[in-house]
N, C-alpha and C positions, 0 to 999 in steps of 0.2 A: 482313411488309410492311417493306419499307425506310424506314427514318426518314429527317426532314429532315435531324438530325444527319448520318448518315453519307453522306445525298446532298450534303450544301455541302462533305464533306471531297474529294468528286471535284469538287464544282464549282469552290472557289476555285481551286485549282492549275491548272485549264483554262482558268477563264475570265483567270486573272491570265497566263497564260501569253498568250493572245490581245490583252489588254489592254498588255504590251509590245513585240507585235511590230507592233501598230498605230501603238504610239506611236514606237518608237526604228526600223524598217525594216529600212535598210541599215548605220545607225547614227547614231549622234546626235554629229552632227559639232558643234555648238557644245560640248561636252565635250571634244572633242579638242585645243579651245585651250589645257585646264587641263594643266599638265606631268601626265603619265602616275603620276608617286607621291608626287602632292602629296595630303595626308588636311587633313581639316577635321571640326570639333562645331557643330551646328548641332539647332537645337529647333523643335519645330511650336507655334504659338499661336492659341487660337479668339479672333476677334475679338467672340466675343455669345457669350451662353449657347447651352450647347445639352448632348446628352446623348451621351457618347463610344461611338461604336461604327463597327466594322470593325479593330481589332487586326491578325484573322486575314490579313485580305489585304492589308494593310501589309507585316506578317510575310515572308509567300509573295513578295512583288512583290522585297525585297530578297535570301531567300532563292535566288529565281530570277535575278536581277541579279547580285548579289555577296557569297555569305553570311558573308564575312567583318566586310559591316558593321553595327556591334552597335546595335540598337535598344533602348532603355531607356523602359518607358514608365512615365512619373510620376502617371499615373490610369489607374484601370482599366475593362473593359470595363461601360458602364449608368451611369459615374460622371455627374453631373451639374456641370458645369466653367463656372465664369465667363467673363465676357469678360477677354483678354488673359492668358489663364491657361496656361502651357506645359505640354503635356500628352505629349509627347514627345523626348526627346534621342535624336541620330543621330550615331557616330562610325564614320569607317571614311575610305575612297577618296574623294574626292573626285568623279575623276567620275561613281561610282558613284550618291554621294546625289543626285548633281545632275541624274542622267540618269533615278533612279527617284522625284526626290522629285512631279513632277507626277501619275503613275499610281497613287502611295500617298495621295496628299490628296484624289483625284478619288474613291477609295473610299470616304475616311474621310467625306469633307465631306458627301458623299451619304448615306451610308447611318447616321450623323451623325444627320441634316436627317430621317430617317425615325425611328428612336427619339425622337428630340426629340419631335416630332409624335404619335408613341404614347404617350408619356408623360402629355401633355397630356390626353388627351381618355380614359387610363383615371383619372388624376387626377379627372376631369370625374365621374365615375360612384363613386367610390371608396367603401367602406361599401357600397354596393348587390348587390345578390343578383345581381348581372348579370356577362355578357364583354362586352368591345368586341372586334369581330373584324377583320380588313383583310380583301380581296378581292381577285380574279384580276385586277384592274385596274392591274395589274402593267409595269414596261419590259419591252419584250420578250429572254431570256436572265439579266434581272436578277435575277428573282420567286424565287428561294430565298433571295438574299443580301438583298432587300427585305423576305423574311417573317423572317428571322432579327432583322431590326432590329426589327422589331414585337415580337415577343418580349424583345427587350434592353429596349424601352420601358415594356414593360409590359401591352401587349394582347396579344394570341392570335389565331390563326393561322385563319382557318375553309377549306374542304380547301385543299391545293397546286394541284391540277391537275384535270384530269378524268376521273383517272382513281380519286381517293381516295374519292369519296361521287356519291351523284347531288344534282344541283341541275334539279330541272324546271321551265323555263320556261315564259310563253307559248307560244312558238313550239313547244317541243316537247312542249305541249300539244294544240294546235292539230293540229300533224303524227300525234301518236298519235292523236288522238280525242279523248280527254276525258283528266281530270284521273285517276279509276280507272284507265282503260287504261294510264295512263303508268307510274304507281306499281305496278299489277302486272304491266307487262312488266320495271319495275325489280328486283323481286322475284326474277325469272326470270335476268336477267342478270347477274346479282351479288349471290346471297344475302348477308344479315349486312351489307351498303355500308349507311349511313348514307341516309338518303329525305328529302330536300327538297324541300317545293313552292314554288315563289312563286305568291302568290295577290294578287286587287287588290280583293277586298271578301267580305262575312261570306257568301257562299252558297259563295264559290270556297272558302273555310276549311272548309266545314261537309263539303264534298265532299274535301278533302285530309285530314280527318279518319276519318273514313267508309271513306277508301279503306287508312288505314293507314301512312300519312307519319310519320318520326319526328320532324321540323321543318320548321317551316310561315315562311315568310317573310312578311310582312306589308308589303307594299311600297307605300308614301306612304299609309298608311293615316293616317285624324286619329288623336287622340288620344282622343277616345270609341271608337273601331272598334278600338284596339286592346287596351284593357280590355275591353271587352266579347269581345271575342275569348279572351280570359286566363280572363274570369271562367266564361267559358261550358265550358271546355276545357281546364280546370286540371286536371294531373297527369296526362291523356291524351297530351299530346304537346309539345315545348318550339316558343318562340315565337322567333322575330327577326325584328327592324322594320329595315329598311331604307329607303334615300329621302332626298334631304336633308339628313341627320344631321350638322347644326354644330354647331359650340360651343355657340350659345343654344337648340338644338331639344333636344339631347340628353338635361339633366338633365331636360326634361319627360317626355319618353321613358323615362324610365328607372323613373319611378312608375307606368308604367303597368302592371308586372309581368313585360315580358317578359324571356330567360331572357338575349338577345343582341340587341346593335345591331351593324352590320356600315357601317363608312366607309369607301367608297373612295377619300377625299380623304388616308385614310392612306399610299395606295402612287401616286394618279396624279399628284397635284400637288408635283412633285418640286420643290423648290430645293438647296441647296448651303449646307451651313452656311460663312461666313469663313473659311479657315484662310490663318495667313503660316510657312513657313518661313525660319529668321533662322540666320544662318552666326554663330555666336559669336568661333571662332578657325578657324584655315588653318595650314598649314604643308607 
């Protein structure tokens, strides 16, 4: 099976390659005001905290730009950086940094904003017997370099795509028949794939049990239903509570025994961490 690792090392280079032909076109003529081999030192600084990540496609953006200019980064990838805190120097071409410093900040501040956010909410849990996982709730094209951040933060990954495990829904409950039926035509179509059900209360569990699911999703269950869940069907098969899951539900949640909480508020509710680029010297 192809790892995430070695599927981001095709991704950044493609997606970064697309990402500057969006941005610069035909070219990026306000650059062309700057004399053609004038160089400048110029640093990136986060305006708040937050947790540094996206290196890699910093890296690639100028590699594919102009790889003669040298990035020096002064924190490393996971570091957790103050406000006003310079976390990068850039020397090289001029309008090289200037033509690539917006597509290198658009990675960082993002994906940034996503570790941050991971950080947080495995903090939230930490000591505990548990994963926090992110979700397919993903940018569209983004969702490797978004689950990468998860991981820089701190949480964990639950599958890529749909093609790594089953997740059975409602709907594709419904569609097969019953909660069995689903589970053993998954059986069939992908021996060894990992079996997920979501279920919405303790008979739909007892049947994704029953039928053989390796994890049972728990989705807006209270907090009695999902102990009693745990305690009923402890060591038959692992649990994840989905639903809701904020800041203040989560540490509840997390006594309840299950094995995983899964937040989509990890990958959908995207911001931008501050970053300023600041020209030191020119010449």
């Amino acid at each position: 099976m192809t790892t995430l690792s070695e599927q981001l090392q095709a991704h950044i280079q493609q997606h970064v390659q697309l990402a500057l032909e969006e941005d610069i076109g035909s070219g990026d003529i306000t650059a062309q005001l700057i004399p053609e081999d004038n160089t400048l030192e110029a640093v990136v600084v986060t305006r708040e905290a937050a947790v540094l990540c996206g290196q890699a496609w910093a890296n690639e953006v100028f590699q594919q730009l102009d790889p003669s200019v040298k990035l020096e980064w002064l924190a490393s990838e996971g570091d957790d950086l103050q406000p006003d805190t310079p976390f990068l120097k850039l020397t090289g071409n001029a309008r090289s940094i200037l033509t690539g410093e917006r597509t290198a900040l658009n990675y960082i501040q993002m994906l940034s904003y996503t570790a941050t956010v991971s950080r947080r909410y495995a903090q939230l849990v930490a000591g505990q017997t548990l994963t926090v996982l992110d979700t397919r709730k993903t940018i569209p094209s983004f969702r490797l370099a978004q689950k990468y951040a998860i991981k820089v933060g701190g949480a964990s990954n639950h599958r890529v795509g749909l093609y790594d495990a089953f997740l059975i829904k409602e709907n594709h409950i419904m569609a097969a028949g019953s909660i069995e039926a689903a589970v053993k035509q998954a059986q069939v179509v992908a021996p060894g794939k990992p079996i997920e059900v979501e279920t919405e209360n303790l008979d739909e569990v007892a049947q994704a049990v029953n039928a053989g699911a390796d994890i049972i999703m728990l989705d807006n269950f209270t907090l009695e239903e999902m102990a009693t869940a745990v305690t009923q069907y402890k060591g038959q098969v692992k649990f994840e509570a989905s639903g809701n899951m904020t800041d203040a539900h989560i540490k509840d949640v997390a006594t309840t025994g299950v094995d995983f909480i899964s937040v989509g508020a990890l990958t959908k509710h995207v911001q931008a961490i501050d970053l300023s680029l600041r020209v030191c010297k020119e010449s």
